[in-house]
Backbone bond lengths (Angstrom), bond angles and torsions (degrees), N, CA, C in turn:
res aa  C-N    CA-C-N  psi(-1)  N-CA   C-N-CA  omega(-1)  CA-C   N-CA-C  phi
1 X - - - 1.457 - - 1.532 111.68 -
2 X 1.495 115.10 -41.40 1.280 112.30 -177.12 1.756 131.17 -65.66
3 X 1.886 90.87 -35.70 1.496 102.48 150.44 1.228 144.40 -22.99
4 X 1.997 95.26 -68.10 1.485 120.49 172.59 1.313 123.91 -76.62
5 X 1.145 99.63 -8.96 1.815 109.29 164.25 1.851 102.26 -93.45
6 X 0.610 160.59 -42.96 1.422 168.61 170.64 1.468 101.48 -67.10
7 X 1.394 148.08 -38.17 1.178 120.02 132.40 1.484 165.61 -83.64
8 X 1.639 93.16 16.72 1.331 109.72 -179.28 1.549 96.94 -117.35
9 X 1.499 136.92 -0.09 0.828 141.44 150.75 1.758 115.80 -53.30
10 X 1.479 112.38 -65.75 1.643 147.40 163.50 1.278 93.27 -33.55
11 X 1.399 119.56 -66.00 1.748 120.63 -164.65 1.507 102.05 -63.36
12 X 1.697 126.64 -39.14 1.775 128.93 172.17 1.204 102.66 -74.17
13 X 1.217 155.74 1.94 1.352 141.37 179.19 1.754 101.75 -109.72
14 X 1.373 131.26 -61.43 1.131 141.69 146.79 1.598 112.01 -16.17
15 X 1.269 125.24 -47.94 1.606 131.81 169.31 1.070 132.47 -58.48
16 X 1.488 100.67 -53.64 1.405 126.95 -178.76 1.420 104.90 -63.58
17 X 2.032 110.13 -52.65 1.263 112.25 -176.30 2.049 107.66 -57.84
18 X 0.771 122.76 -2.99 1.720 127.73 -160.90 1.519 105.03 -79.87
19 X 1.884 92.30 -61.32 1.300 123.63 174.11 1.130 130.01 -51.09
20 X 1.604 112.94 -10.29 1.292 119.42 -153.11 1.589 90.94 -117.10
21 X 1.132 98.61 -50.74 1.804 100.24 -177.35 1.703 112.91 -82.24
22 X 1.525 121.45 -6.44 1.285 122.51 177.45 1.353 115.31 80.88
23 X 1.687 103.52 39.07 1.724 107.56 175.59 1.729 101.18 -144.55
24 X 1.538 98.98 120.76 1.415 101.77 -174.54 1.411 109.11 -121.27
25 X 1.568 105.82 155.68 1.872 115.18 -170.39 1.592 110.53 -41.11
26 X 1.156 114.41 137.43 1.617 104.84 175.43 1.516 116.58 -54.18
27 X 1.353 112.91 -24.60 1.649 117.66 -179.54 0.856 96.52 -64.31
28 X 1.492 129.76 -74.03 1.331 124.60 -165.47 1.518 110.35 -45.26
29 X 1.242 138.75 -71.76 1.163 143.35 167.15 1.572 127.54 -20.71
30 X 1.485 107.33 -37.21 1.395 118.83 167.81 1.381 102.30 -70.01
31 X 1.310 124.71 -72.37 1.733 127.55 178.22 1.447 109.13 -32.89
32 X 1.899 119.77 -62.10 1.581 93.05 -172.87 1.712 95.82 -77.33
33 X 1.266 164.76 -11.10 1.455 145.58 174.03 1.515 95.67 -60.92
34 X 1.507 137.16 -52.13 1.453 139.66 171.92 1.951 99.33 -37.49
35 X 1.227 131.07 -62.73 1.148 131.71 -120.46 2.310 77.11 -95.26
36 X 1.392 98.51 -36.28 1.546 99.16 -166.98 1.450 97.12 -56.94
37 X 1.800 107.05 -43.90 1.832 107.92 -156.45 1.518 87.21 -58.52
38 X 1.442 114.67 -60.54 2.114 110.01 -165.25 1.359 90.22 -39.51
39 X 1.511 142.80 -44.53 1.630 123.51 -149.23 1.439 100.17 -82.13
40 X 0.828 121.61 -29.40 1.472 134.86 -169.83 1.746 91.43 -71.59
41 X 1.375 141.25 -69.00 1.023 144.17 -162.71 1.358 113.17 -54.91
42 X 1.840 103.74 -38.11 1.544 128.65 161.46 1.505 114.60 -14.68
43 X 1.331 87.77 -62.21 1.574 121.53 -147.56 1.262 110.60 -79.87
44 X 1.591 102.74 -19.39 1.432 99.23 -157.45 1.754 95.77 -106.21
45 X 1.583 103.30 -37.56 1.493 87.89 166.74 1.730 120.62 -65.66
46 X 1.161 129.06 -27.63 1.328 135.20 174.84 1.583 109.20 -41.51
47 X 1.157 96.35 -53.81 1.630 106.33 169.54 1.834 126.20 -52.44
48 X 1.292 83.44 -26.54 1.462 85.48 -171.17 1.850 116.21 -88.45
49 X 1.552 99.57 -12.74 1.219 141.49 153.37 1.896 97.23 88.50
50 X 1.413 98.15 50.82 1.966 103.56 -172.13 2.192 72.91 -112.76
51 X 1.219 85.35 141.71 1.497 110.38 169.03 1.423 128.98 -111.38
52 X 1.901 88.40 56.61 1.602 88.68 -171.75 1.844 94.15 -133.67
53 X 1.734 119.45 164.44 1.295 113.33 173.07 1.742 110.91 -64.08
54 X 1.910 112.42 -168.70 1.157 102.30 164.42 1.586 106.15 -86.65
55 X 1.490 120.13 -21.57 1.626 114.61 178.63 1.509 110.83 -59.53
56 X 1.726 116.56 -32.68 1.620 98.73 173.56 1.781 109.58 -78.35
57 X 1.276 105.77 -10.35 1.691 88.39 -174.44 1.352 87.38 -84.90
58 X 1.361 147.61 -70.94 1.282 135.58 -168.91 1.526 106.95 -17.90
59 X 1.851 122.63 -82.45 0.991 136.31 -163.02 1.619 116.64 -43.04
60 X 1.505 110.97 -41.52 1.721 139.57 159.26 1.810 93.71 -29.92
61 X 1.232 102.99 -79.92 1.663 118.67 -140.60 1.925 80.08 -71.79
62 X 1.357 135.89 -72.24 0.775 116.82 178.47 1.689 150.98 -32.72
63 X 1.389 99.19 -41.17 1.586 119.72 162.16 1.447 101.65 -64.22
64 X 1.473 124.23 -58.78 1.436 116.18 -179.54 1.833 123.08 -30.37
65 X 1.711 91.04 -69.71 1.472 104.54 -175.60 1.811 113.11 -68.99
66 X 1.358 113.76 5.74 1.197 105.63 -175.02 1.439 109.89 -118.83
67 X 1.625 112.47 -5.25 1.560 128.75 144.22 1.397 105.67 -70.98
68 X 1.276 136.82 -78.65 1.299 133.87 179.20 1.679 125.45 -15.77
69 X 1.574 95.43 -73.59 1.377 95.48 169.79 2.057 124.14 -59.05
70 X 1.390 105.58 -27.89 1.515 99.50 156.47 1.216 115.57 -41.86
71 X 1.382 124.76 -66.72 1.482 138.40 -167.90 1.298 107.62 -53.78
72 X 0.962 138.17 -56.53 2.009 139.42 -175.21 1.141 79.17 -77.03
73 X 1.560 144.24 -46.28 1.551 105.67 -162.68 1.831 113.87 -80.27
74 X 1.352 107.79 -8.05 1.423 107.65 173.75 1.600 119.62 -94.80
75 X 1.429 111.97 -11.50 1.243 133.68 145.58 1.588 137.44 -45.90
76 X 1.040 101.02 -90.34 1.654 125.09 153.22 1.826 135.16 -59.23
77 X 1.294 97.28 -42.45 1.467 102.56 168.68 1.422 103.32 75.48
78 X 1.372 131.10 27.95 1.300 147.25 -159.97 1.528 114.64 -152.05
79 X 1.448 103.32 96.97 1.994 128.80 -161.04 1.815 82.07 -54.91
80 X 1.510 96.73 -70.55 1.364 89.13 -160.08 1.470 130.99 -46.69
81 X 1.303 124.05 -39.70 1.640 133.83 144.63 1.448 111.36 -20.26
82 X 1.266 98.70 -68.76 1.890 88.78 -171.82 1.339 124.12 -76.53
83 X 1.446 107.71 -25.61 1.808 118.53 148.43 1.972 110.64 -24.51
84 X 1.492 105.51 -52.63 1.330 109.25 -157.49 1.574 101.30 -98.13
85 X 1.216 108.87 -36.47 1.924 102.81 172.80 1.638 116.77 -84.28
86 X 1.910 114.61 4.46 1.556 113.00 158.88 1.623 104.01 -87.30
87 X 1.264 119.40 -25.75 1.568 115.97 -169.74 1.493 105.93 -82.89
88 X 1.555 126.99 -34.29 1.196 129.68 151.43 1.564 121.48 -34.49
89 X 1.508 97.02 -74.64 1.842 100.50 173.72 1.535 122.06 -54.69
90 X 1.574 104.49 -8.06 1.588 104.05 -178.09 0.981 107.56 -86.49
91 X 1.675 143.02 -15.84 1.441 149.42 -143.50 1.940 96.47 -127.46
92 X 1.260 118.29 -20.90 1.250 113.81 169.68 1.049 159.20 -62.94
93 X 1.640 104.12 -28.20 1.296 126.20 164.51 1.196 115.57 -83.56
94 X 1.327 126.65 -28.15 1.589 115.07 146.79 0.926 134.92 -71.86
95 X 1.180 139.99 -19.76 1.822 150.84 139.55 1.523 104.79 -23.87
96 X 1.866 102.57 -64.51 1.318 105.74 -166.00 1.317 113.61 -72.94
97 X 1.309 121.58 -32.17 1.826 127.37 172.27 1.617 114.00 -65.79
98 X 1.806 104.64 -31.61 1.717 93.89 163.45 1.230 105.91 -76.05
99 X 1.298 128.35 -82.15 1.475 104.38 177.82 1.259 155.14 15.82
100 X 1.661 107.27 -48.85 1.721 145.49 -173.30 1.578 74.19 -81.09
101 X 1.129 103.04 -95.58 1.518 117.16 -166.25 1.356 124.46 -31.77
102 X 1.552 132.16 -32.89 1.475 145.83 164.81 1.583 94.61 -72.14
103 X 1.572 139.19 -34.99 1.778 128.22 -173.19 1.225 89.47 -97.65
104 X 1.732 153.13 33.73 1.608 137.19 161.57 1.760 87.52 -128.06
105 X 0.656 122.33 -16.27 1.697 138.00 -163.53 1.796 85.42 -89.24
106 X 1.046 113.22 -88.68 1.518 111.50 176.97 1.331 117.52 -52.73
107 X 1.046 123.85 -39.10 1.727 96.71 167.84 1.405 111.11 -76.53
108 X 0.886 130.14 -30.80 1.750 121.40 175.53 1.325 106.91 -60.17
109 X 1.590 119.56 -47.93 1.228 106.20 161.86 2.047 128.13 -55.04
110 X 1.029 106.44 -40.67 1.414 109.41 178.00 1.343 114.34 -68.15
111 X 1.309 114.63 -35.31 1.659 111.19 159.99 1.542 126.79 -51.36
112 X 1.292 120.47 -15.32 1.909 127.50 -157.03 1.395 81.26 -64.90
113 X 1.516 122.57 -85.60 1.490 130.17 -149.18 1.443 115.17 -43.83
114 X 1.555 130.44 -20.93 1.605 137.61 175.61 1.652 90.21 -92.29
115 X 1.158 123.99 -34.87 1.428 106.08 -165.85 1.612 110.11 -68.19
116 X 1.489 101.53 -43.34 1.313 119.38 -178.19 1.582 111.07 -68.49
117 X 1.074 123.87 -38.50 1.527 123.35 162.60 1.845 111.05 -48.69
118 X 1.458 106.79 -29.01 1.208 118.10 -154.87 1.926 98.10 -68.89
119 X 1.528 83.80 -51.23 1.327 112.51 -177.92 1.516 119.91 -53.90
120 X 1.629 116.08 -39.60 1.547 118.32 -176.97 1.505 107.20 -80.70
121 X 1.655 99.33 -25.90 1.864 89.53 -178.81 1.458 104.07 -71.72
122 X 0.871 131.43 -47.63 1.810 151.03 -157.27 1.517 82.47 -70.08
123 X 2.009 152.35 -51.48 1.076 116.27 -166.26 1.502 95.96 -97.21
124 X 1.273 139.83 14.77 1.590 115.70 -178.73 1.788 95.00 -117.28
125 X 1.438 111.84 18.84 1.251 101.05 131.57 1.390 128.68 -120.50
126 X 1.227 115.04 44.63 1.305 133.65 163.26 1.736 120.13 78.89
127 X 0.938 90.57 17.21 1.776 106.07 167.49 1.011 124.51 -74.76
128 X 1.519 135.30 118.81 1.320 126.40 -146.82 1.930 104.35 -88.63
129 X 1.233 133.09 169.86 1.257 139.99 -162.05 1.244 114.39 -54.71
130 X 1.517 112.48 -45.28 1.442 134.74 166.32 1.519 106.89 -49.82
131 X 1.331 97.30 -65.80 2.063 94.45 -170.30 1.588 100.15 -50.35
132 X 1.538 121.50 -39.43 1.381 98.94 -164.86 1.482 117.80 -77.24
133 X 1.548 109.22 -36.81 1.278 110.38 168.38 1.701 119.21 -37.12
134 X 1.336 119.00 -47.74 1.315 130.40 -163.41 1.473 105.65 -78.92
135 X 1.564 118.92 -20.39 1.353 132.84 -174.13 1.261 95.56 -102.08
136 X 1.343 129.42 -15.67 1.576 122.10 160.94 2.035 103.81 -51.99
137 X 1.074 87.75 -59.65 1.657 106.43 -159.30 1.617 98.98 -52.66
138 X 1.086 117.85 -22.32 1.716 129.42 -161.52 1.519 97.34 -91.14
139 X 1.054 107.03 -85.84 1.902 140.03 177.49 1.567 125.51 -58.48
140 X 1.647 111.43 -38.19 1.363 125.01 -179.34 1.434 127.00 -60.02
141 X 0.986 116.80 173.91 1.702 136.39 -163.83 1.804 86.63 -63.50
142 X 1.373 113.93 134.17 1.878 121.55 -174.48 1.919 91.31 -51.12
143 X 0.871 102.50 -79.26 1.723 106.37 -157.44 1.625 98.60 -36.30
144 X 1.526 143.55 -37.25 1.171 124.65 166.01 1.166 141.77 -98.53
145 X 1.147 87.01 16.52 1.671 110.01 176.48 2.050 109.39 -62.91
146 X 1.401 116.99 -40.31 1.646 109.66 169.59 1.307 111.38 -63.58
147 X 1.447 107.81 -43.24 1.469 87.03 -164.75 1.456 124.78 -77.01
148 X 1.557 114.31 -19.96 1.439 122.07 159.12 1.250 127.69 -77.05
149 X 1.298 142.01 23.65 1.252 162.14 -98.49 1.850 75.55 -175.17
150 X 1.717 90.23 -88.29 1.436 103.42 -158.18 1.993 111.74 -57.07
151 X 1.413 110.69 -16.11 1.005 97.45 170.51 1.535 123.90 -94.69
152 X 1.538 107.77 -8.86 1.489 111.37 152.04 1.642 103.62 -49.23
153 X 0.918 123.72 -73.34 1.778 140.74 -161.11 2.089 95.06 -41.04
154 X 1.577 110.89 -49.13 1.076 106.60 -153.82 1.837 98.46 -102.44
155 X 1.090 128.98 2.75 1.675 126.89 167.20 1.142 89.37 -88.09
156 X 1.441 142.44 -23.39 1.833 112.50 -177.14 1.904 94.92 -76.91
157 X 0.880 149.73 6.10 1.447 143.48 -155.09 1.672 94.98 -125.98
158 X 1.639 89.58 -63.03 1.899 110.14 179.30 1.575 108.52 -63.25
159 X 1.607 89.03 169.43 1.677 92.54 151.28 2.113 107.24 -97.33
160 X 1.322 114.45 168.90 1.617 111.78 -148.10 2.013 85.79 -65.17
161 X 0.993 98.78 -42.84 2.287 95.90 -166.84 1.081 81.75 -68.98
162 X 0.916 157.92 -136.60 1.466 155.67 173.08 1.852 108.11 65.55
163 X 1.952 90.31 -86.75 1.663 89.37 179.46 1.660 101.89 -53.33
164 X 1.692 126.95 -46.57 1.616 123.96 -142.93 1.649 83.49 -77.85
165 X 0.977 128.49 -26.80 1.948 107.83 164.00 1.584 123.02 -90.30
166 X 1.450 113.47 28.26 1.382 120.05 140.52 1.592 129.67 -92.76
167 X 1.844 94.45 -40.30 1.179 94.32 176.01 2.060 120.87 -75.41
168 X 1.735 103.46 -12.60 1.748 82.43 170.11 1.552 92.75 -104.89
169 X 1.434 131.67 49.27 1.527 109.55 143.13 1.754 105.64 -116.18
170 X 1.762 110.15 6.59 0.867 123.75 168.56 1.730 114.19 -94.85
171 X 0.805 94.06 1.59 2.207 100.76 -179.15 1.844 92.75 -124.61
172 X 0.687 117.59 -55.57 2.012 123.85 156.17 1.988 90.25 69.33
173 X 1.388 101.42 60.35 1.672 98.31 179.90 1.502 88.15 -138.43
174 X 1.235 134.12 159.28 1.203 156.36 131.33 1.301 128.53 -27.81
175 X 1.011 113.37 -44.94 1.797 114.72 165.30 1.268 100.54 -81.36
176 X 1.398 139.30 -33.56 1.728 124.88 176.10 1.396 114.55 -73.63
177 X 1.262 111.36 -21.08 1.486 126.69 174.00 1.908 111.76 -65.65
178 X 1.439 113.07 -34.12 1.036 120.41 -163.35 1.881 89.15 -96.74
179 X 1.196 104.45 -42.07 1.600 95.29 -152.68 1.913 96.34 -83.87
180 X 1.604 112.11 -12.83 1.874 98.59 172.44 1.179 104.64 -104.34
181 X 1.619 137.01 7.22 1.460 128.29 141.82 1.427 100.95 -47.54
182 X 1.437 122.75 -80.84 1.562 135.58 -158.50 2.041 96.32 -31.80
183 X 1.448 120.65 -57.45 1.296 139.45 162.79 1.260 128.97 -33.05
184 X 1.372 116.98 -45.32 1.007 130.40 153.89 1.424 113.48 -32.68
185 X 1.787 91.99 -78.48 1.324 109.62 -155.64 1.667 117.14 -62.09
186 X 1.398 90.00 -12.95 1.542 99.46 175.04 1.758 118.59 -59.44
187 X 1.655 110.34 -42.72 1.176 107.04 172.04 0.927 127.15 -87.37
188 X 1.798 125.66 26.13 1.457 131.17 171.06 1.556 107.20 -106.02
189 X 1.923 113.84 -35.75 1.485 113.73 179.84 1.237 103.51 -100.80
190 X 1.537 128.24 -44.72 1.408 117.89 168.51 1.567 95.84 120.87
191 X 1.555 103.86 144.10 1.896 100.07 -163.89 1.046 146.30 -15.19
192 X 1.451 103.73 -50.97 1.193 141.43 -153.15 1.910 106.98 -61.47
193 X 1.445 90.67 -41.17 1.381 107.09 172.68 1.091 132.69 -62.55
194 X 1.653 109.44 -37.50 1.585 123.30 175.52 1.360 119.36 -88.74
195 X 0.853 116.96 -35.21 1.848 123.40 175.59 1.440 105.77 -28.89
196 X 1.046 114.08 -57.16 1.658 105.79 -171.77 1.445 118.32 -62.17
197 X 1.423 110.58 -49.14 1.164 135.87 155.72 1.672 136.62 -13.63
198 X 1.308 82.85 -74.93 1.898 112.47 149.76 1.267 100.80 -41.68
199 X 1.529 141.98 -83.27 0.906 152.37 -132.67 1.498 84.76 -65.47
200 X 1.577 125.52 -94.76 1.313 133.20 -145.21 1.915 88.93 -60.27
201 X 0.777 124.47 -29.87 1.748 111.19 -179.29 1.307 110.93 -66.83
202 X 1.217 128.24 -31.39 1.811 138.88 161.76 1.603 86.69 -62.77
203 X 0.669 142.52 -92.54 1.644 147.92 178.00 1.494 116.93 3.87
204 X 1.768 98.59 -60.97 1.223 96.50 -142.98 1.905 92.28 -100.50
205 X 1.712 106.54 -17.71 1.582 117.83 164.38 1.537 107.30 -47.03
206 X 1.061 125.27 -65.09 1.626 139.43 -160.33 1.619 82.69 -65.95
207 X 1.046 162.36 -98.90 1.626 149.59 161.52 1.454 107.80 23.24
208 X 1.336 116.13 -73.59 1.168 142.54 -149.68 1.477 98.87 -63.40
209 X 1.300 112.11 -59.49 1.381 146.98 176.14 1.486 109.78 -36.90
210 X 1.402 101.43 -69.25 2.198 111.47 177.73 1.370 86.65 -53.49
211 X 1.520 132.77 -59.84 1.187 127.85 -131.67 1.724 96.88 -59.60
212 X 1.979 110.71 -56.00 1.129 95.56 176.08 1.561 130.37 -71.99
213 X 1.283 107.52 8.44 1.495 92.00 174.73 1.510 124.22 -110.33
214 X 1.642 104.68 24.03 1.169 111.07 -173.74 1.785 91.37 -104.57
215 X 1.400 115.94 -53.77 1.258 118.57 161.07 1.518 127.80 -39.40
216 X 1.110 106.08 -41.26 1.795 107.10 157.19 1.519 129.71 -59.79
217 X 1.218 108.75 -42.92 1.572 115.62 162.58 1.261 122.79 -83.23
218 X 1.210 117.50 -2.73 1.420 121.38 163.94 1.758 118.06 -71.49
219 X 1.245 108.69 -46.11 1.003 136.33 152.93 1.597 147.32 -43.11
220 X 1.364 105.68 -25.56 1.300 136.90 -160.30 1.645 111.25 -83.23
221 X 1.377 122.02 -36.31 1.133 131.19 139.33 1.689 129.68 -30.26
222 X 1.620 115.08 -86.24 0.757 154.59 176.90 1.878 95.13 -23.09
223 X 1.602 91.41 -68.11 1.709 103.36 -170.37 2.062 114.41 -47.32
224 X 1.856 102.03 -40.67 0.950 128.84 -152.03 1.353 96.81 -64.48
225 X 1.910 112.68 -48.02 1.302 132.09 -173.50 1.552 106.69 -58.54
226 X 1.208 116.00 -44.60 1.692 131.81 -177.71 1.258 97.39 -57.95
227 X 1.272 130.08 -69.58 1.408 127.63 -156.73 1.739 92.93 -70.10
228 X 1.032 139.62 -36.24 1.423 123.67 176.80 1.272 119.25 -74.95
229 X 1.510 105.93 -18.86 1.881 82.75 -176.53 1.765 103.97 -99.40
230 X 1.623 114.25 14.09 1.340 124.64 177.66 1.842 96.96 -80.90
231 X 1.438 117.81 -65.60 1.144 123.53 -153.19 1.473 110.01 -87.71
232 X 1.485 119.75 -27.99 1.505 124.37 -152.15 1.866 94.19 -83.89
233 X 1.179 124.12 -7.55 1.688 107.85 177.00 1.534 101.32 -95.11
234 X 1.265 123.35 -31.66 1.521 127.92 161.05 1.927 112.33 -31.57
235 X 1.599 97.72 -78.76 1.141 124.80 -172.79 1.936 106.60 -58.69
236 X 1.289 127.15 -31.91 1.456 153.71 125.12 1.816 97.78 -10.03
237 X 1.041 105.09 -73.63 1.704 113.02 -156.27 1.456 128.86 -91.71
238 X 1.802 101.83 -15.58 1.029 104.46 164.94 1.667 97.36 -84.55
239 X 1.446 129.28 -51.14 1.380 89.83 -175.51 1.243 142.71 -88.90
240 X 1.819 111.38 33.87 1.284 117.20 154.46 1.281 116.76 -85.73
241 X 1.355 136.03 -43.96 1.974 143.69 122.14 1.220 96.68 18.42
242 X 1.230 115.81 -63.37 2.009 111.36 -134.85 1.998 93.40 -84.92
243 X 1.674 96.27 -27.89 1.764 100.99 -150.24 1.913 99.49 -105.16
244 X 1.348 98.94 -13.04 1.954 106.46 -171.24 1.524 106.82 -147.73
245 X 1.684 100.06 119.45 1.482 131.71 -154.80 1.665 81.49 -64.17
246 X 1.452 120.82 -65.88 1.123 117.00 174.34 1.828 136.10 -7.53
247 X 1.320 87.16 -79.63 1.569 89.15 167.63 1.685 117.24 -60.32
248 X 1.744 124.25 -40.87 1.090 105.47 -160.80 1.751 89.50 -81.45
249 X 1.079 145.15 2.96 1.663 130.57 174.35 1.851 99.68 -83.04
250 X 1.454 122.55 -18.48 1.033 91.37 -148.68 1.886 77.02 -114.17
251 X 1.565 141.64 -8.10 0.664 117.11 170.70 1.662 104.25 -102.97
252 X 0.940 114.93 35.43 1.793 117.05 151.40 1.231 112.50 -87.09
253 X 1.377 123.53 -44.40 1.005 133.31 -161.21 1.665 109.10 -55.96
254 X 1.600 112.85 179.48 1.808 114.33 179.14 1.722 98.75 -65.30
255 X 1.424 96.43 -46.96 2.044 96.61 -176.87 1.459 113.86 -45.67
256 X 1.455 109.09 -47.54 1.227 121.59 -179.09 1.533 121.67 -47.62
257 X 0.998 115.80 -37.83 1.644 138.49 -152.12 1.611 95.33 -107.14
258 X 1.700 133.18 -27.37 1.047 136.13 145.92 0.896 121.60 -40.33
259 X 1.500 119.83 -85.34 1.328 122.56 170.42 1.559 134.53 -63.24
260 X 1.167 116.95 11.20 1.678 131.71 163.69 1.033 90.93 -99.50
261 X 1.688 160.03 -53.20 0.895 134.62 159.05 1.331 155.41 -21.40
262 X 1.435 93.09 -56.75 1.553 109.10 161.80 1.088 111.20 -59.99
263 X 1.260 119.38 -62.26 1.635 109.43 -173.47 1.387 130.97 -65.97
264 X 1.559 113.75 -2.56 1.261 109.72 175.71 1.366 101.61 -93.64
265 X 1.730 122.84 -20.03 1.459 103.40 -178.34 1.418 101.31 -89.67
266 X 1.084 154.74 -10.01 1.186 150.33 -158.02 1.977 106.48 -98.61
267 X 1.886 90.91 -32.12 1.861 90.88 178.45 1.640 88.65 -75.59
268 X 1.841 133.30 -53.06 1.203 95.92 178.22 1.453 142.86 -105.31
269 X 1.256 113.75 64.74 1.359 140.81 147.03 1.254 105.60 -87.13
270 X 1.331 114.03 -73.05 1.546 112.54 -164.17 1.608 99.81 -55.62
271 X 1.420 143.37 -57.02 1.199 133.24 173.48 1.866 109.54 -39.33
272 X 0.763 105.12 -29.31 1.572 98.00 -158.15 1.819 98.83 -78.29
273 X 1.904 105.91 -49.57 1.490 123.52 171.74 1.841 95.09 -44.80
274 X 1.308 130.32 -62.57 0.987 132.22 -150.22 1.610 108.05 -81.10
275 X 1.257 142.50 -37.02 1.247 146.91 167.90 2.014 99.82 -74.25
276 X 1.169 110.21 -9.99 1.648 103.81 176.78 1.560 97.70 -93.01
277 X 1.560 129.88 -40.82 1.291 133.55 -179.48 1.357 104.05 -63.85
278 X 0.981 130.98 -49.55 1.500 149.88 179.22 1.958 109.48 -54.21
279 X 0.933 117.56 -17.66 2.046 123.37 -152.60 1.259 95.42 -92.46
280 X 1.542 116.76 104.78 1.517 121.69 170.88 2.076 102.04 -50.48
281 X 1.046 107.65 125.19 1.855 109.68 172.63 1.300 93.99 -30.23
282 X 1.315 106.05 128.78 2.293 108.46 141.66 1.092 111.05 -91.44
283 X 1.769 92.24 132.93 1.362 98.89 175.88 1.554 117.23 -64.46
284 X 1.555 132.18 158.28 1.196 100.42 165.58 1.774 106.22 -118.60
285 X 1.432 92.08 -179.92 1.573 105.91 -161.92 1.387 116.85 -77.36
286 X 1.142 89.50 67.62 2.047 86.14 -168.48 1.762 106.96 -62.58
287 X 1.505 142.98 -20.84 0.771 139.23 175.59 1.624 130.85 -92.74
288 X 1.501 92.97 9.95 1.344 90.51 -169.81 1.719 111.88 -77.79
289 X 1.408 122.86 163.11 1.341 118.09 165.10 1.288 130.15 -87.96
290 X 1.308 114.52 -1.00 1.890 117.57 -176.19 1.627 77.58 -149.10
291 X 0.884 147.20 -76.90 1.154 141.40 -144.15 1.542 127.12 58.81
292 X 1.520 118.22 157.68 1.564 118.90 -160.35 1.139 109.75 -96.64
């Protein structure tokens, strides 16, 4: 007993000493960096607005691609094939959940400039910052209607900056970052100050807005061509596999499985080079308060 008191004593003094100087056990440090990445993953499916953990999306994407590749391999009769259409199906459901998340992201963004209009009429008739916010959530553009909602729900608990810096680490974009500073600051100088403000930032958003969506459709081509000349010699080869003994003897074989190799790392490289050449800049969140 006296032992285990003398080293769990050692282990609280050693801790304390850690805590004190701002240096903690690498374990520990590994566990909360573990615990941030899950929140982070949290966060990111939340966004995408799927109501599942990251252990069910893991388990999801895995079961998927490991049905998939069954199927071409009971198809084709060719390992290496279904090797490359399970690693496909493994990368999809995150494609398709970013996706979700880039079309709720843009309309929330495309909503700011009406919301914010919403906002300058509502204080220059003398409605204080709060009422309009809360009359956002009521009256406002659909896509921001929850989250002003929820910060009605959380200023009766909070103080009002308080809840409105939950709701932009709950919108977690750069233009919401910019436009609930301005909000903020409203309830430190008081309307009068922001009105104008508001105005040209609705202004200069809706700008901002065409600009990226002209660059997106510029683009839109380009991407379409990539993803076909990645997948379509795959999709090509299994169904010469499935229909000519030929090919499927010779891509069973070790040669076979060589050269399916190569070509699956080489289509995704070039996809990866080409969707990286392709990536409008993100802005990043220089204003945020926790950030993602």
């Amino acid at each position: 007993m006296r032992l285990l008191a003398g080293v769990a004593a050692g282990l609280f003094v050693y801790l304390a000493l850690g805590a004190v100087i701002g240096v903690s056990p690498r374990w520990l440090e590994q566990q909360h960096n573990g615990r941030r990445t899950g929140a982070r993953w949290q966060d990111w499916l939340n966004q995408a607005g799927v109501s599942v953990t990251p252990v069910q999306f893991v388990a999801v994407s895995l079961s998927a691609a490991a049905l998939v590749a069954a199927l071409i391999l009971g198809i084709t009769g060719v390992a290496p094939l279904a090797a490359v259409g399970g690693g496909i199906t493994l990368m999809f459901p995150r494609s398709m959940y970013a996706k979700r998340r880039r079309s709720l992201t843009k309309s929330r963004l495309a909503a700011w400039p009406d919301a914010l209009r919403d906002v300058s009429a509502h204080l220059r008739s003398s409605m204080s910052v709060h009422g309009s916010l809360c009359e956002l959530g009521r009256s406002g553009p659909e896509p921001l209607r929850p989250y002003f909602n929820r910060y009605a729900g959380l200023a009766v608990a909070l103080d009002y900056k308080s809840a409105l810096e939950v709701v932009r680490e709950d919108l977690a974009d750069p233009m919401s970052d910019r436009i609930i500073e301005i909000l903020l600051l409203a309830f430190d100088q008081g309307t009068s100050v922001v009105i104008d403000i508001l105005d040209e930032l609705a202004d200069s958003s809706t700008l901002d807005l065409r600009l990226l969506e002209e660059v997106e459709t510029s683009q839109l081509e380009t991407r379409l061509e990539a993803r076909g000349a990645t997948f379509m010699p795959f999709v090509v080869l299994a169904i010469l596999c499935a229909t000519t003994t030929g090919y499927r003897e010779f891509y069973s074989s070790p040669a076979g499985w060589l050269v399916v190799s190569l070509g699956g790392v080489m289509a995704a490289v070039g996809l990866v080079v080409i969707s990286r050449l392709g990536q409008v800049p993100a802005e990043e969140r220089i204003l945020a308060g926790g950030g993602l």
